[in-house]
C-alpha angles and dihedrals in degrees: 000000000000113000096168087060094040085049090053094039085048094047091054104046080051090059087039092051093039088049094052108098122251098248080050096059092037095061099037084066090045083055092042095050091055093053093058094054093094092063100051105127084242091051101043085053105052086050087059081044092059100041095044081051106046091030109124116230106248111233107192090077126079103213088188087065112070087192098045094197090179108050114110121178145214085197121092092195099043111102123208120240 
């Protein structure tokens, strides 16, 4: 670690910040504060709502068989039973 650098970089990004105009900075939060609407707790679950909801059964698995041997993939991340 190099803390006299981090204490330079750090300096630096605190004139920058304190340069910046007011309606600037103002508007950079605004900014800031939209983009985190999407992860709002009420946002992020109506999305898994969604996607639970509007999700398609799969059908080449046979969820009666645990061992499912006869289960092939396209799906290099799906992972057999």
């Amino acid at each position: 670690m190099d803390f006299e650098k981090d204490i330079i970089n750090f300096s630096k990004a605190i004139n920058k910040f304190l340069s910046t105009k007011p309606d600037v900075r103002k508007q950079m939060a605004e900014k800031a504060r939209g983009a985190l609407h999407n992860f709002r707790p009420g946002n992020i679950k109506q999305k898994w709502k969604d996607v639970i909801e509007n999700s398609v059964t799969r059908t080449d698995i046979d969820f009666s068989n645990n061992t499912n041997d006869n289960y092939t993939s396209s799906y290099s991340s799906d992972y057999t039973f």
